[in-house]
MMTF fields as JSON, N, C-alpha, C and O atoms, coordinates in Angstrom:
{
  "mmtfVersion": "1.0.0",
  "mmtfProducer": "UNKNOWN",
  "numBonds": 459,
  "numAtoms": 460,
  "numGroups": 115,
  "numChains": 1,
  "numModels": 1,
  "chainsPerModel": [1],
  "groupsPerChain": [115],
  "chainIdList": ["A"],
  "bondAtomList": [4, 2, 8, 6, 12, 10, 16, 14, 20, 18, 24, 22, 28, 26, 32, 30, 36, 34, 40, 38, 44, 42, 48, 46, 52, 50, 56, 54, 60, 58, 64, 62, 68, 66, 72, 70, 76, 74, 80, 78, 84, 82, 88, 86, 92, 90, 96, 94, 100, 98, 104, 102, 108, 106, 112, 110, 116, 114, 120, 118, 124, 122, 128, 126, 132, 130, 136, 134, 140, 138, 144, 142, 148, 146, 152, 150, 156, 154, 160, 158, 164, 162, 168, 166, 172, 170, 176, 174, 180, 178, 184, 182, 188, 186, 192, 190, 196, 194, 200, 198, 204, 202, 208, 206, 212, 210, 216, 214, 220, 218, 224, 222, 228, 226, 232, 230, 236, 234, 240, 238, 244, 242, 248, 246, 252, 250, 256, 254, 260, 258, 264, 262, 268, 266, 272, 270, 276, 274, 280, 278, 284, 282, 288, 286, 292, 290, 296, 294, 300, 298, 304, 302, 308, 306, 312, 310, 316, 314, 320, 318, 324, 322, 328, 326, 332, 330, 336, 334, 340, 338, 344, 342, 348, 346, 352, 350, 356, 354, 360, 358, 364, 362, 368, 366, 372, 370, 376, 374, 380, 378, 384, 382, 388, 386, 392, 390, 396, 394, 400, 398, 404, 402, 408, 406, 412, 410, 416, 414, 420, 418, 424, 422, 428, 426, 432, 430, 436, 434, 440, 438, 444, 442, 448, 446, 452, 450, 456, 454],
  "bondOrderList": [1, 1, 1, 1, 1, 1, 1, 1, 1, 1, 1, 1, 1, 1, 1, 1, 1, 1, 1, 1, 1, 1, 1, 1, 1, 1, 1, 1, 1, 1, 1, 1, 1, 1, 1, 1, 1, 1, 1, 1, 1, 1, 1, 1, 1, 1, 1, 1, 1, 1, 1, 1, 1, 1, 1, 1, 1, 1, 1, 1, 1, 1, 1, 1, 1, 1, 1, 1, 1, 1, 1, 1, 1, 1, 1, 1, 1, 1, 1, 1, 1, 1, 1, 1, 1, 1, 1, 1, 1, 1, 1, 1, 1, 1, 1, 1, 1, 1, 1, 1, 1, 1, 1, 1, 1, 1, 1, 1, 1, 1, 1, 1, 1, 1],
  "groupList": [{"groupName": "UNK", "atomNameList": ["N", "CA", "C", "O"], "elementList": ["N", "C", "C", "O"], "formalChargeList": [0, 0, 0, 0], "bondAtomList": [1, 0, 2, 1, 3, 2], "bondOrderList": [1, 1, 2], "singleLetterCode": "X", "chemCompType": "L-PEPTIDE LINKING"}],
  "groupTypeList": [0, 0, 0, 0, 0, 0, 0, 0, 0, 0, 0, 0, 0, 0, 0, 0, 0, 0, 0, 0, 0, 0, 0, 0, 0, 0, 0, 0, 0, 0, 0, 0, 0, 0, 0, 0, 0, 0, 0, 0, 0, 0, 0, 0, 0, 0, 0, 0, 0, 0, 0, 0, 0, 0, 0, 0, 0, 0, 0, 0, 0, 0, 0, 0, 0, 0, 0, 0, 0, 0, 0, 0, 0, 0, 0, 0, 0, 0, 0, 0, 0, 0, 0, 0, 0, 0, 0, 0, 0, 0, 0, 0, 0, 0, 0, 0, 0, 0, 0, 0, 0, 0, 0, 0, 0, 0, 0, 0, 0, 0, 0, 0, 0, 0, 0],
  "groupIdList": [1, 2, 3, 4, 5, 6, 7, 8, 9, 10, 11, 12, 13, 14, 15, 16, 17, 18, 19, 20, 21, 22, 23, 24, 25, 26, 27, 28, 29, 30, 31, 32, 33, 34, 35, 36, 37, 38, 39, 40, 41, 42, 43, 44, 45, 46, 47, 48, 49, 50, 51, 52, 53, 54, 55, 56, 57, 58, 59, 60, 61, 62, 63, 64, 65, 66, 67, 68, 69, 70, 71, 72, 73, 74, 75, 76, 77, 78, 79, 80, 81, 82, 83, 84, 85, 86, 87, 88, 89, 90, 91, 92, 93, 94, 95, 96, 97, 98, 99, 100, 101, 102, 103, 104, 105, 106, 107, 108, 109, 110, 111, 112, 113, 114, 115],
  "secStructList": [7, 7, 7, 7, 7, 7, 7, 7, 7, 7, 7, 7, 7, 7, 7, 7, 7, 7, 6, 6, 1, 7, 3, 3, 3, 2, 2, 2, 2, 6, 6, 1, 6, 6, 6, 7, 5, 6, 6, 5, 7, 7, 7, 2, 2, 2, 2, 2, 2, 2, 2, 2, 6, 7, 5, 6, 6, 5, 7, 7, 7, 7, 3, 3, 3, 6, 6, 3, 3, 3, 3, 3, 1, 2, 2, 2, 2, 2, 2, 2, 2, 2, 2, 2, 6, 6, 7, 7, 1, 7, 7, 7, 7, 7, 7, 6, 6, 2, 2, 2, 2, 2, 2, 2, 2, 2, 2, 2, 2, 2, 2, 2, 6, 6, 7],
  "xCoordList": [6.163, 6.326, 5.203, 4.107, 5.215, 4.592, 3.833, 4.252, 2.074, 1.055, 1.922, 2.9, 1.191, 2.007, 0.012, -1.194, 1.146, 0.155, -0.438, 0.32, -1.788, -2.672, -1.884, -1.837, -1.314, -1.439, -2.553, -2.641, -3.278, -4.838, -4.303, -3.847, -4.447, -4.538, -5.538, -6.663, -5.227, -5.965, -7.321, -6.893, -8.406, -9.496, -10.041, -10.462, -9.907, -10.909, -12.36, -12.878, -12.698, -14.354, -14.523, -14.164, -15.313, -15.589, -16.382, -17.444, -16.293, -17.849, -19.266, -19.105, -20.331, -21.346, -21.814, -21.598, -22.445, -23.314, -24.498, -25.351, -24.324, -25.378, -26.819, -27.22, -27.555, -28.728, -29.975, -31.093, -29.734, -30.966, -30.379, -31.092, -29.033, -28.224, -27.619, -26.458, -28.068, -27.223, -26.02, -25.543, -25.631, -23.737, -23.576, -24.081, -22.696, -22.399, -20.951, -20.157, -20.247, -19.592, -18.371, -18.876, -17.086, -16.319, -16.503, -16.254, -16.871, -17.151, -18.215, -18.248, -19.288, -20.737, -20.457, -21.034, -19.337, -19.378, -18.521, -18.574, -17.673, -16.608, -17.997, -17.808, -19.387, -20.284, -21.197, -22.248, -21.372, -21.873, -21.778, -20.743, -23.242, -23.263, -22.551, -22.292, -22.343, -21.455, -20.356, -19.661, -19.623, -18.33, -17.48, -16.363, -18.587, -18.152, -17.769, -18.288, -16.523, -15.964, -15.808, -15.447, -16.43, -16.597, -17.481, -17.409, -18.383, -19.013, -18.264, -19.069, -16.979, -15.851, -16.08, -16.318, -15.98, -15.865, -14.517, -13.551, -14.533, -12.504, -12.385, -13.349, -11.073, -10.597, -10.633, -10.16, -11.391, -11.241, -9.825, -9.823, -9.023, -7.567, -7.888, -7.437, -8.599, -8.473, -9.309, -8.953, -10.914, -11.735, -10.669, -10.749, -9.771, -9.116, -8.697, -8.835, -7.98, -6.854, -7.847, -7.243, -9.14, -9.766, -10.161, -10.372, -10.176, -10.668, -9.176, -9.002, -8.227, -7.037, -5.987, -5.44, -5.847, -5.015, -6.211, -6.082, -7.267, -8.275, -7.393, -6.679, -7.847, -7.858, -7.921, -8.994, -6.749, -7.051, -7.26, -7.713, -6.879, -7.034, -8.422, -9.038, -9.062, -10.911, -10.537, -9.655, -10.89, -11.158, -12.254, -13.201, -12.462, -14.114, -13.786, -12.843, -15.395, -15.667, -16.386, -17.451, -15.783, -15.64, -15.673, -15.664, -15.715, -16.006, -15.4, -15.167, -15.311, -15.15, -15.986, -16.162, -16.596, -17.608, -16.542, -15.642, -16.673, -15.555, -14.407, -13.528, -14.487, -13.253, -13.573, -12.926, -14.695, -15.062, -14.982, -15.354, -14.519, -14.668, -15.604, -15.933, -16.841, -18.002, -17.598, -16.642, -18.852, -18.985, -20.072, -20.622, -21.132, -22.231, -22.737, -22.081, -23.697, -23.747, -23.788, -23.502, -24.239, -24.175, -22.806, -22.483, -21.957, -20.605, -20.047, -18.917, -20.239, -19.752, -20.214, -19.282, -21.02, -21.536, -21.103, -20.922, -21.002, -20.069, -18.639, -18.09, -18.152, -16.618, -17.038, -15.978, -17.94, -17.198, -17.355, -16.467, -18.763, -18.864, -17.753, -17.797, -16.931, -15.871, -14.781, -14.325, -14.43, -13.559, -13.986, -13.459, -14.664, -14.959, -15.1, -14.752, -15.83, -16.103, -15.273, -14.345, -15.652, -14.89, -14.655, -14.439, -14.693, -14.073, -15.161, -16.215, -15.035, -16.142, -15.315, -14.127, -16.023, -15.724, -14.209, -13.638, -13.472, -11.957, -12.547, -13.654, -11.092, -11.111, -10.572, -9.856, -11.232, -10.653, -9.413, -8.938, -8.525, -7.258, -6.906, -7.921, -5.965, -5.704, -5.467, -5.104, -5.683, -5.761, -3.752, -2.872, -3.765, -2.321, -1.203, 0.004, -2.607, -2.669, -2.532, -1.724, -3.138, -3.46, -2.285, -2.361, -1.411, -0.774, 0.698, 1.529, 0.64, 1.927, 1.762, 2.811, 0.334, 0.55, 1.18, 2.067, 0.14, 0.479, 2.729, 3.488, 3.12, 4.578, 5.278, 6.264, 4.708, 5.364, 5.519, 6.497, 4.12, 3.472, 4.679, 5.582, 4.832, 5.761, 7.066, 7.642, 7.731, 8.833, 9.303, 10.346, 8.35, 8.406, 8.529, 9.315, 7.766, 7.512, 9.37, 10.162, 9.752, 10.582, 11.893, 12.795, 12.101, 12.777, 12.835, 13.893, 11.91, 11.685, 12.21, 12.633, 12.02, 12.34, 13.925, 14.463, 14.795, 16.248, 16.127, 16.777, 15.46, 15.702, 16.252, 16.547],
  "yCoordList": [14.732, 13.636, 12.625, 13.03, 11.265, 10.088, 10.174, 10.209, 10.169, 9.792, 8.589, 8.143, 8.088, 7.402, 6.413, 6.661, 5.133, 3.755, 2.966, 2.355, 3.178, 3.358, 1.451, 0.617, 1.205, -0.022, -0.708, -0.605, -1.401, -2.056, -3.448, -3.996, -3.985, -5.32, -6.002, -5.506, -7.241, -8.122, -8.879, -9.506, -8.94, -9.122, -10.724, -10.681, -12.007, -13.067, -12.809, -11.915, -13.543, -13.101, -14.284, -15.441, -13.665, -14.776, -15.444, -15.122, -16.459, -17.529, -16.862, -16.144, -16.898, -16.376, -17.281, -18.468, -16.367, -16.923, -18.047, -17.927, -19.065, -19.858, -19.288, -18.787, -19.471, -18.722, -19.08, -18.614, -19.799, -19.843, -19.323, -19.508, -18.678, -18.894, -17.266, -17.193, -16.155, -15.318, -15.166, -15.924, -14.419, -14.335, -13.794, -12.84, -14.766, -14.119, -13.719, -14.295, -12.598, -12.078, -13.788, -14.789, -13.594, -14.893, -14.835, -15.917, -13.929, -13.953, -14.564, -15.204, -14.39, -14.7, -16.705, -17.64, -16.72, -18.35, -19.023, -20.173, -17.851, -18.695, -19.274, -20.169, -18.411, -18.776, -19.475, -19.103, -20.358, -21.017, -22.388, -23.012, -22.785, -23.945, -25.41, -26.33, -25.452, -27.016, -26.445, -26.71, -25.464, -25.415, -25.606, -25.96, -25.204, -25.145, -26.576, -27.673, -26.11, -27.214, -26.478, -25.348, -28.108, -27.644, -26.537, -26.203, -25.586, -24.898, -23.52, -22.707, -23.356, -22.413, -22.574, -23.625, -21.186, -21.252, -21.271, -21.223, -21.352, -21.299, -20.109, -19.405, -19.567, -18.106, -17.632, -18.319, -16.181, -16.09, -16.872, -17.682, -16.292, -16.502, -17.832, -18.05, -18.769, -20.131, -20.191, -20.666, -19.54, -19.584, -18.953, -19.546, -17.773, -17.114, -17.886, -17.992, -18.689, -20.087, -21.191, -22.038, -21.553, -22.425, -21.588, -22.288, -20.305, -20.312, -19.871, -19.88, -19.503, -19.156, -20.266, -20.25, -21.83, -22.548, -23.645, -24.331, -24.145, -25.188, -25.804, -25.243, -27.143, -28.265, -29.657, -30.025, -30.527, -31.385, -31.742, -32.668, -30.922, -29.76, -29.327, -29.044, -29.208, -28.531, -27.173, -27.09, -26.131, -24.956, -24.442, -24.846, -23.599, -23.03, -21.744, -21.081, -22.072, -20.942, -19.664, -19.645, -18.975, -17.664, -16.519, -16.792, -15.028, -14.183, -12.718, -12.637, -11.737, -10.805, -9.929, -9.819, -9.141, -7.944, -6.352, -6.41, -5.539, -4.372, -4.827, -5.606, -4.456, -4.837, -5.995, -6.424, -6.445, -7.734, -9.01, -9.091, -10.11, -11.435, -11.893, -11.833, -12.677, -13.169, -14.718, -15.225, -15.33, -16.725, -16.745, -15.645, -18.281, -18.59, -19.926, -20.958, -19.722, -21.126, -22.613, -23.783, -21.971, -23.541, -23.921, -25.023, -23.077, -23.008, -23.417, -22.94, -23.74, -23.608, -25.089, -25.632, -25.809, -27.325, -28.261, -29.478, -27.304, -27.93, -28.289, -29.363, -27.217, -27.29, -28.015, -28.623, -28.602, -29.609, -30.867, -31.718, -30.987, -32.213, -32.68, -33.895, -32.132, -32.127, -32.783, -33.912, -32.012, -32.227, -33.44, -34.241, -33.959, -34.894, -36.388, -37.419, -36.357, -37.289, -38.661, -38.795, -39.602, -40.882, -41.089, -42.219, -39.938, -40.129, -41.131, -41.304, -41.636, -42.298, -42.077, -41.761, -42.266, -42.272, -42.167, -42.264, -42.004, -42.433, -43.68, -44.029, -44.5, -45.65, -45.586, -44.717, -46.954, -46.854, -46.959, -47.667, -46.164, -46.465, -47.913, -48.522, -48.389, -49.356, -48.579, -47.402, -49.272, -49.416, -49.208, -49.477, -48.625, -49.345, -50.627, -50.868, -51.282, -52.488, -53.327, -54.138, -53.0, -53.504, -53.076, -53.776, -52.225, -51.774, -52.828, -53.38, -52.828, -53.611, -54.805, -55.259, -55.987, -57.058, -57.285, -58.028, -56.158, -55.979, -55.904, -56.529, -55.137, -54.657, -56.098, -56.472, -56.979, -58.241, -59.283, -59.807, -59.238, -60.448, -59.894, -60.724, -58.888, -58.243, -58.7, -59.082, -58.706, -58.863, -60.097, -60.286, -60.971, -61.914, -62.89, -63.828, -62.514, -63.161, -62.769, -63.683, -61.545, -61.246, -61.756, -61.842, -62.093, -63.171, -64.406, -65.023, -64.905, -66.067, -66.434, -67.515, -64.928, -65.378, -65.005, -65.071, -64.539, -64.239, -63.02, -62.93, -62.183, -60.565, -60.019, -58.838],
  "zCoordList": [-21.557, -20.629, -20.876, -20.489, -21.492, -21.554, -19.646, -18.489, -20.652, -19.326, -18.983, -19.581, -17.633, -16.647, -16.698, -16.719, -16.689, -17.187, -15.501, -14.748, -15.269, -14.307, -14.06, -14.964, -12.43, -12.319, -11.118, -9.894, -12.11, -11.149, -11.244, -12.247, -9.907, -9.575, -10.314, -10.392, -10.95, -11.333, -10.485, -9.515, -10.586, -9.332, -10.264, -11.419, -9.467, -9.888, -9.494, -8.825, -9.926, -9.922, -8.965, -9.185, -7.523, -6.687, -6.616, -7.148, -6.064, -6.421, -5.974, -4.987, -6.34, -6.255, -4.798, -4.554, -4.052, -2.506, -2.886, -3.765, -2.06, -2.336, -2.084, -1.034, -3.308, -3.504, -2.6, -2.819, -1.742, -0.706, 0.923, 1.909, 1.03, 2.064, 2.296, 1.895, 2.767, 2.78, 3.352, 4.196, 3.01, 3.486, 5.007, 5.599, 5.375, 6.784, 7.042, 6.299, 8.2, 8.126, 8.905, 9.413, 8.755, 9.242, 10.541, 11.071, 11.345, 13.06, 13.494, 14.545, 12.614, 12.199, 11.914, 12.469, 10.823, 10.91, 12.144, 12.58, 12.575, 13.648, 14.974, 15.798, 14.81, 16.047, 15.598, 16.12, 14.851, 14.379, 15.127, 15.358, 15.508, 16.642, 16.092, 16.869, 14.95, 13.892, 13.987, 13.005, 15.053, 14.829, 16.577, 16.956, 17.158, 18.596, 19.003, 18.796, 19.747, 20.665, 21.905, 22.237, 22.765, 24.405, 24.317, 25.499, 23.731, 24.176, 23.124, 22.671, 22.837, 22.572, 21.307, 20.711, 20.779, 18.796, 18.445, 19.206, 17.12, 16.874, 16.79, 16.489, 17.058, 16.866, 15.007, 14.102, 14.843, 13.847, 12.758, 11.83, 13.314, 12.283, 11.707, 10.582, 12.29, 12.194, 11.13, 10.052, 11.435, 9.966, 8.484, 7.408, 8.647, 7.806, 7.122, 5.903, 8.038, 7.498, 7.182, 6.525, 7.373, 6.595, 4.811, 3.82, 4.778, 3.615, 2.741, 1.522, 3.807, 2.411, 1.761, 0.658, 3.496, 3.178, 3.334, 2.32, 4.051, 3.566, 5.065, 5.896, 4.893, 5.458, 4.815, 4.337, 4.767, 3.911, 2.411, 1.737, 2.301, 0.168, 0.408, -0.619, 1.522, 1.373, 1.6, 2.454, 1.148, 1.563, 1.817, 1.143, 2.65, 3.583, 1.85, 1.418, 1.38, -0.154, 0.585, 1.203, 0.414, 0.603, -0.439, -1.639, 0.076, -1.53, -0.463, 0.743, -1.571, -0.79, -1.655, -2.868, -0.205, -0.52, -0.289, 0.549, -0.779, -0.546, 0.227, -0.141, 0.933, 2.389, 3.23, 4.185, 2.718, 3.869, 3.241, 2.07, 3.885, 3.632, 3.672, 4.857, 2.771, 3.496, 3.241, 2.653, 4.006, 3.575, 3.723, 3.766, 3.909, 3.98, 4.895, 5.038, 5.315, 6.373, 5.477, 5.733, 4.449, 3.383, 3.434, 3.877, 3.006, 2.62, 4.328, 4.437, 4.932, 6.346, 6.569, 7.162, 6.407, 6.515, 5.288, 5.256, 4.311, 3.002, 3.174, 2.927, 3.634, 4.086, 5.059, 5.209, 6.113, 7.576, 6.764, 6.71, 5.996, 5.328, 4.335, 4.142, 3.768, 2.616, 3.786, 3.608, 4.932, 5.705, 6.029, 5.256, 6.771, 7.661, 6.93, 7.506, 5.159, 4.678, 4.596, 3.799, 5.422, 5.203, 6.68, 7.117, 7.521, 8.808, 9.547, 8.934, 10.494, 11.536, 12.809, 12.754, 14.023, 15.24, 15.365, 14.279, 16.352, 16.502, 16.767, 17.177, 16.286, 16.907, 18.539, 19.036, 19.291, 20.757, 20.631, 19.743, 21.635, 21.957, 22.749, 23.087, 23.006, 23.75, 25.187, 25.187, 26.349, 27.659, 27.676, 26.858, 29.017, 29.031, 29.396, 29.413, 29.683, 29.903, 28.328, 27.874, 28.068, 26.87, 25.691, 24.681, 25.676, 25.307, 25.873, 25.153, 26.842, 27.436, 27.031, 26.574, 26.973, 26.745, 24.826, 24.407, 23.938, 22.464, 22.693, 21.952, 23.679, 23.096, 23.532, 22.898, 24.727, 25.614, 24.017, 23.484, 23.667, 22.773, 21.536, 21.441, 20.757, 19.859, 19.933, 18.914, 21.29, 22.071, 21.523, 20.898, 21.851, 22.307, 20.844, 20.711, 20.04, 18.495, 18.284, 18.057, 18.385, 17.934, 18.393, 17.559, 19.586, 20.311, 19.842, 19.968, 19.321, 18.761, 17.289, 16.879, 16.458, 15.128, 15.009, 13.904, 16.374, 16.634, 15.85, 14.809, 16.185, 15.844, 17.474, 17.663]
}
């Protein structure tokens, strides 16, 4: 009987931890004070889904140690900065005031040119 051919998953080699930054566990980055809103961290799943599907094509760089996922706090300000770059303030919304005179004034052009 032909030995029987060992099947091992293929393993990428993960990015190496930033060398001034040790690795922290994803619960460890979900509490991380640059992530809290209102006071509240994001639910793990959410860090999961930043490092497996990203945000924006950014992904949170991540590695895995045996059974554990790590990341790093560098890697955690890298990914918000990647995310965030270009963004500034929201812009103000309009009032709803302000909103009614923009749809009157719209209306109204449009009345005019017989639309």
């Amino acid at each position: 009987m032909p030995a029987k051919k060992s099947r091992s998953r293929p393993t990428a080699v993960p990015p190496a931890p930033v060398a001034d930054d040790d690795g922290i566990s994803v619960n460890s980055a979900s509490l991380m004070p640059e992530l809290l809103c209102d006071g509240k961290p994001p639910h793990i799943a959410t860090v999961f889904r930043w490092i497996t599907t990203g945000v924006k094509g950014v992904k949170l760089r991540a590695w895995r140690i045996g059974s554990k996922i790590t990341t790093s706090r560098a890697a955690v300000r890298e990914f918000l900065e990647r995310v965030n770059a270009g963004q500034t303030a929201d812009p103000a919304r309009p009032t709803g005031a302000e909103a009614s005179r923009a749809h009157r004034a719209a209306a109204s052009r449009l009345a005019k040119a017989g639309i």
